[in-house]
N, C-alpha and C positions, 0 to 999 in steps of 0.2 A: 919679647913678644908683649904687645900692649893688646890690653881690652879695654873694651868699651864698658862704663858704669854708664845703665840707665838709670835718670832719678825721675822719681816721679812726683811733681808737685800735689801737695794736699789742697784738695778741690776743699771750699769753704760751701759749707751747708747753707743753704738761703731758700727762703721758701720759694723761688722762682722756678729753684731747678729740682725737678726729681729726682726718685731712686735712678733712676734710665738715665741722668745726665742731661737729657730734654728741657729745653723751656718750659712752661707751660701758657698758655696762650693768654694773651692780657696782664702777664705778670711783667714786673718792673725790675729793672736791674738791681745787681746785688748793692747794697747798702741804701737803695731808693728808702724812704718814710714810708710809704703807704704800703699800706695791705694786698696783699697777692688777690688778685679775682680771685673771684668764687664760680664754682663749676654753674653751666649755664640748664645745667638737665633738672628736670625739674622732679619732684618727690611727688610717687604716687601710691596712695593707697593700695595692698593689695586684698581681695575677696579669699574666703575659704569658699565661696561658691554654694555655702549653706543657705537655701530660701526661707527655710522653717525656724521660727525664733526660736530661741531657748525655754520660754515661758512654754510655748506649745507642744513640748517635745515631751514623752511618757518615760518615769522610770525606765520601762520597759522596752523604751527605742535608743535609749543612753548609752554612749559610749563607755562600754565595762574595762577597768583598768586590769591591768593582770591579776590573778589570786594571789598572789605570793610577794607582789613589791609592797613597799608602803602604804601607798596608795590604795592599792587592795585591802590590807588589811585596817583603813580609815575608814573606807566605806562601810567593812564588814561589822566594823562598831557600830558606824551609824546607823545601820540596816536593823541592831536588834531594837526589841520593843524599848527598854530603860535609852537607848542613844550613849553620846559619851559627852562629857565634861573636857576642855578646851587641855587642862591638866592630863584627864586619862591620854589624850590622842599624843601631847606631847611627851610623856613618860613611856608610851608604848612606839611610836617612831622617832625619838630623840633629836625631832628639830625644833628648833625656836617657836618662840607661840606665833609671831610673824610670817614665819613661813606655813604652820601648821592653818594659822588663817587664809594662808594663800591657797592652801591644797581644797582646803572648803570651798574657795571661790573658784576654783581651776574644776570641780566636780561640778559646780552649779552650771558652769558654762558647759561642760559636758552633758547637762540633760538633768542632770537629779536634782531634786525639792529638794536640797537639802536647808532647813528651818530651825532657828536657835528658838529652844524655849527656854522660858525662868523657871529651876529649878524651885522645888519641892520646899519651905523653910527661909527662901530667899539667897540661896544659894549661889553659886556660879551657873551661868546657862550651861546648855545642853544640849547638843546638836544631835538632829535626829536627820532621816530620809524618810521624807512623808511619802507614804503610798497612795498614789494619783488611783480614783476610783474610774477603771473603762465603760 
């Protein structure tokens, strides 16, 4: 009794062809020089839909992060009257001063003043959350 061995040839990767096997459309056969087209759709902005700037927006219409993440507990620093130094927030939520900066600007866009001032002596600043007067 004889069987049949199927073989299957190894498809060669090229940027013509897809995961699907598919052409794609304006692409050049395999071992062509030039560069595969580029998709013809074009890159659109999208809106969070928000009309009210960030400048406009009160403490008190702000996006509150949860109590209990990090997040929370940066703000709840920032909220006291002394504020925190860029060291406390990073020795109290253990990210990089880089990211610890990002979470200040990722709060400002959420609505809050939050404002570096120059420490006390010449010290490292201080980041506070100013309280907008209604």
């Amino acid at each position: 009794m004889t069987t049949k061995v199927q073989t299957t040839r190894a498809r060669r990767k090229s940027p013509a062809v897809g995961k699907s096997g598919t052409r794609r459309a304006g692409a050049k056969a395999v071992g062509a020089s030039t560069i595969p087209a580029r998709s013809k759709r074009k890159t659109t902005e999208v809106s969070l839909g928000k009309a009210t700037p960030v400048a406009a927006t009160t403490a008190a219409s702000a996006i509150r992060p949860k109590p209990g993440s990090k997040l929370g507990i940066v703000l709840a620093l920032l909220e006291k009257p002394q504020g925190a130094s860029l060291a406390m927030l990073v020795e109290v939520t253990g990210w990089l001063p880089h990211t610890t900066r990002a979470a200040l600007t990722g709060l400002r866009k959420r609505g809050f003043a939050v404002v570096s001032e120059k420490a006390e002596g010449g010290g490292a600043p201080v980041y506070r959350v100013r309280a907008e007067a209604a």
